[in-house]
C-alpha positions as CSV (number, residue, x, y, z in Angstrom):
1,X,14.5,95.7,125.9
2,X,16.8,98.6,125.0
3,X,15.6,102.1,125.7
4,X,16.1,102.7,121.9
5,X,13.8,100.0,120.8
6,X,11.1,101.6,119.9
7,X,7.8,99.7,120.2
8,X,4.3,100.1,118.9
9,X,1.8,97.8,120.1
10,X,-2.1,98.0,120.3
11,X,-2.1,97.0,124.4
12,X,-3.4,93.5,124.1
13,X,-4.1,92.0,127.5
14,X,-1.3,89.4,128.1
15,X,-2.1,85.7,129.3
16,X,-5.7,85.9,127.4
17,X,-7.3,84.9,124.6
18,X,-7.8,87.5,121.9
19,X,-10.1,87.2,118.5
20,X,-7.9,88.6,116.1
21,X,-10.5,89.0,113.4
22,X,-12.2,91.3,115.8
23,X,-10.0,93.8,115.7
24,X,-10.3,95.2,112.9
25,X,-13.6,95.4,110.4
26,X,-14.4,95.4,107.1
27,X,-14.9,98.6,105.3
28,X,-16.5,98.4,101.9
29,X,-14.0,99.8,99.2
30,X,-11.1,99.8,101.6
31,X,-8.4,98.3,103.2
32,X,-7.7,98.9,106.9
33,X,-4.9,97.6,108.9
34,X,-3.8,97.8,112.2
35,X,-0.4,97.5,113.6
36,X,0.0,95.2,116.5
37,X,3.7,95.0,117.1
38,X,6.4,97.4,115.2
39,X,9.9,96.9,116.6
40,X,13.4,97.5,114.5
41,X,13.5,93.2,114.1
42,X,9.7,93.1,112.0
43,X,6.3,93.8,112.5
44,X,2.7,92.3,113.4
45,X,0.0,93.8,111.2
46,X,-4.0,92.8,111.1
47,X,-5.7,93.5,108.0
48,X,-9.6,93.7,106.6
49,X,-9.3,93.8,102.9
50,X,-12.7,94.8,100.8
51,X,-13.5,92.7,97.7
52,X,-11.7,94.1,94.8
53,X,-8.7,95.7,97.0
54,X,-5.8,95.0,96.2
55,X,-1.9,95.7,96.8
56,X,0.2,96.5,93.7
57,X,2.9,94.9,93.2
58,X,6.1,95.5,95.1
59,X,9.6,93.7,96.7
60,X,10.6,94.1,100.6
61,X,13.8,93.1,101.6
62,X,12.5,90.7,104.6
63,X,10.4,87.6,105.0
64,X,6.7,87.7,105.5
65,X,4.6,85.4,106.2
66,X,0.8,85.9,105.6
67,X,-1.7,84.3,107.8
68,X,-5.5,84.0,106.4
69,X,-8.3,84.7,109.1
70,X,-10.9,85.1,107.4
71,X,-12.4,84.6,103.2
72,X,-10.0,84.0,100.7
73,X,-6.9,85.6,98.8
74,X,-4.8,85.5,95.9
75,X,-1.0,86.0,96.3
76,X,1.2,86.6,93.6
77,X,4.5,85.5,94.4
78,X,7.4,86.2,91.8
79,X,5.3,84.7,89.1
80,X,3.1,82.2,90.7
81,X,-0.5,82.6,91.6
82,X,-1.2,81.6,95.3
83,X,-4.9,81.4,96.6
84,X,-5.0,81.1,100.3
85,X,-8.2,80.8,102.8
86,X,-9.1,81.4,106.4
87,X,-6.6,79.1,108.5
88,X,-3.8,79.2,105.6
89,X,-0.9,80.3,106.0
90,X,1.7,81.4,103.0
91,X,5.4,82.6,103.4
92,X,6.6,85.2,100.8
93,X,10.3,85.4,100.9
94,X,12.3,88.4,100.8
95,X,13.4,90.1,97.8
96,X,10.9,88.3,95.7
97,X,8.2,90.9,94.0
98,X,4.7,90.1,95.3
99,X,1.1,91.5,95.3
100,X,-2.4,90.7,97.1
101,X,-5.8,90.6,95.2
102,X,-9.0,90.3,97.3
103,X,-11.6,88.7,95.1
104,X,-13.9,88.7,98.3
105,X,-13.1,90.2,101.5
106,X,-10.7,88.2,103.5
107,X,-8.9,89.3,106.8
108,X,-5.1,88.5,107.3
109,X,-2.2,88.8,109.7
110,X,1.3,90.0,108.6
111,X,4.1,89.3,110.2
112,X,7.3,90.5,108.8
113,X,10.3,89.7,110.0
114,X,14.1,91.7,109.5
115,X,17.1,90.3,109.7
116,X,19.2,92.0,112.9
């Protein structure tokens, strides 16, 4: 690792088994994430989306891929409607405008990765 490489990470103990869902909790009217990993090549983020929350819509220039822990969510991905559940996993490709709608509360990991 270079000395530049800035990293944020939540110090999960290595070689063990960690329940990701537990992490973070559900907070009625909110959304609360938590990042996990944030280096310059992407980023590991856990989120606990109430019902009703929802991200607007909006365009990154890098890949993410979206991986449902827990309940269900609708992606909107360019145009199309996605719903995922727990143990799904959907890719939304970069430069393509997308937005997330909790209809219930669902829990999902982000990983978003930069091209270097």
């Amino acid at each position: 690792m270079k000395t530049n490489d800035k990293i944020e990470t939540l110090n999960l103990p290595p070689a063990e088994t960690i329940e990701l869902g537990g992490i973070v909790s559900y907070q009625d009217d909110s959304i609360v994430s938590r990042t996990l990993i944030k280096k310059k090549s992407g980023t590991i983020t856990l989120f606990a989306f109430g019902a009703g929350q929802s991200l607007s819509e909006h365009t990154v220039p890098y890949h993410a891929f979206v991986q449902v822990l827990d309940g269900e969510v609708e992606l909107v991905i360019g145009s199309k409607s996605v719903l995922a559940k727990a143990g799904q996993t959907v890719v939304m490709p970069a430069g393509v405008p997308h937005s997330v709608h909790a209809k219930n509360r669902f829990k999902m990991l982000l990983t978003m990765i930069r091209q270097v």
